[in-house]
C-alpha positions in Angstrom: -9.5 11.0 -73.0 -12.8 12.5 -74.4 -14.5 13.1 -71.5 -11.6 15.8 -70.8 -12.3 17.7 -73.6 -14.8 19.9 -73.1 -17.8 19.6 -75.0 -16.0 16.8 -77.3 -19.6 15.3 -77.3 -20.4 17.2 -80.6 -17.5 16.0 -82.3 -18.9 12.3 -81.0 -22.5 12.6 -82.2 -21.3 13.2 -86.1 -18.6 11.3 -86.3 -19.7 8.5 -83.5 -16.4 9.3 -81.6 -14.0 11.3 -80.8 -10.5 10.7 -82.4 -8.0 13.3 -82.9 -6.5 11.2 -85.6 -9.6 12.2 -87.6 -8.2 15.8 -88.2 -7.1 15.7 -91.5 -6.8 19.7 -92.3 -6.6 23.2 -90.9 -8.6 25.6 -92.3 -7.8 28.6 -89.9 -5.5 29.4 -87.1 -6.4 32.4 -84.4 -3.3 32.7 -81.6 -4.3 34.9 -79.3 -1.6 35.9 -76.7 -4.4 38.6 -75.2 -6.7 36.6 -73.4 -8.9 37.5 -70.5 -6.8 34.7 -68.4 -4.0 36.9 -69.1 -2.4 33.5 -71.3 -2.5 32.6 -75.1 -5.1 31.1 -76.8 -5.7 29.2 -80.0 -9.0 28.5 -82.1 -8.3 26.4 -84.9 -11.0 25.6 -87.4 -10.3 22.3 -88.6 -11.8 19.7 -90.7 -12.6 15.9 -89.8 -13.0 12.7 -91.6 -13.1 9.1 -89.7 -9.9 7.7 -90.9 -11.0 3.9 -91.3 -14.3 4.7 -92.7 -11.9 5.2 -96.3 -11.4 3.0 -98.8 -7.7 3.8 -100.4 -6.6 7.4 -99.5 -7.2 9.7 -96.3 -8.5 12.0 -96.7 -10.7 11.7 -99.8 -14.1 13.3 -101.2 -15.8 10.6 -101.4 -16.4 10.3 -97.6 -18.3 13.2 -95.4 -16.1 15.6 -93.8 -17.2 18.0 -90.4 -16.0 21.1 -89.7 -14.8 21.2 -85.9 -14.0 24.8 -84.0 -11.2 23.7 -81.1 -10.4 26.1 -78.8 -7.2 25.8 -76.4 -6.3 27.7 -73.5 -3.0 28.5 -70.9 -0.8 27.4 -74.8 3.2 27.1 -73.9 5.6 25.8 -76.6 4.0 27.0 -79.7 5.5 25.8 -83.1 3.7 26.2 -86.3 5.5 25.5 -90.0 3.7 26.2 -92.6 4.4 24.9 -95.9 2.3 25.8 -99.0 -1.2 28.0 -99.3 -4.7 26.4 -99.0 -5.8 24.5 -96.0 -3.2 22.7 -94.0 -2.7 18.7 -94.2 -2.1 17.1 -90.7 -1.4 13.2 -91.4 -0.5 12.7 -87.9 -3.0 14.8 -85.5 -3.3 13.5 -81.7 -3.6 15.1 -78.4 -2.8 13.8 -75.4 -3.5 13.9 -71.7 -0.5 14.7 -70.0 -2.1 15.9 -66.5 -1.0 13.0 -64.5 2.7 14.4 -65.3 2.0 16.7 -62.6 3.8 20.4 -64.9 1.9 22.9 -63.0 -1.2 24.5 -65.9 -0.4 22.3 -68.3 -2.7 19.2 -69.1 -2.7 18.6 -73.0 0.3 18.3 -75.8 -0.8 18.6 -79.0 1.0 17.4 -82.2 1.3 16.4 -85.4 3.9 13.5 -85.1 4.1 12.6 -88.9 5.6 16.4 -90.1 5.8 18.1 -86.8 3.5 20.7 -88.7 2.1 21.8 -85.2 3.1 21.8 -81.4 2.3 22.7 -77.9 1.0 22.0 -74.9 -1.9 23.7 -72.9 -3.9 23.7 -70.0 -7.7 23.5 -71.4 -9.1 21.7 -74.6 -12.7 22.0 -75.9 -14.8 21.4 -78.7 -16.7 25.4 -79.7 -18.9 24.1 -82.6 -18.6 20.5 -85.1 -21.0 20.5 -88.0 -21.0 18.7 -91.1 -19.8 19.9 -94.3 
């Protein structure tokens, strides 16, 4: 599944994988519906922590966290609740390859499946920047 998102590679070489269970919180949201594609965007700034690296509660301070710029192209089905100010929790994060369903520009559904805090499905997924924290 990594090797279709673009540049995930970065996320790999601090964390020593990619998992999109790792995001734990949003720090920022950008929805573009301008884009030089003439389709929505979104650029999320999010922060990462390997889930079994913690002993008792995820996420914690004790462990090292890595702050990860995703950027997602062609987005359709958009749902964002927000509950609360500060960064957003996501207990439930995962993205997954849907291109072999064959629905024309669309090969990634995102979600949070614990509190359906976030939705959609696009057509390109890529890592912009991942540094530690």
């Amino acid at each position: 599944m990594a090797a279709n998102i673009h540049n995930s590679e970065l996320v790999t070489s601090l964390l020593g994988r990619w998992a999109a269970s790792d995001l734990c919180f949003i720090e920022s949201i950008n929805i573009s519906t301008q884009s030089d594609e003439g389709f929505t965007s979104v650029a999320m700034v999010a922060l990462f922590q390997r889930r079994e690296s913690s002993t008792g509660s995820w996420p914690n301070d004790r462990d090292p966290k890595f702050r990860v710029t995703l950027a997602f192209d062609g987005v359709r089905d958009l749902a964002l609740k927000m509950t609360g100010g500060g960064p957003l929790p996501l207990m439930g994060f995962d993205l997954h390859d849907i291109s072999s369903k064959g629905w024309e520009g669309l090969n990634f559904e995102v979600e949070d499946y614990e509190d359906a805090t976030i939705s959609f499905r696009c057509a390109k997924a890529r890592v912009i920047t991942a540094v530690a924290v």
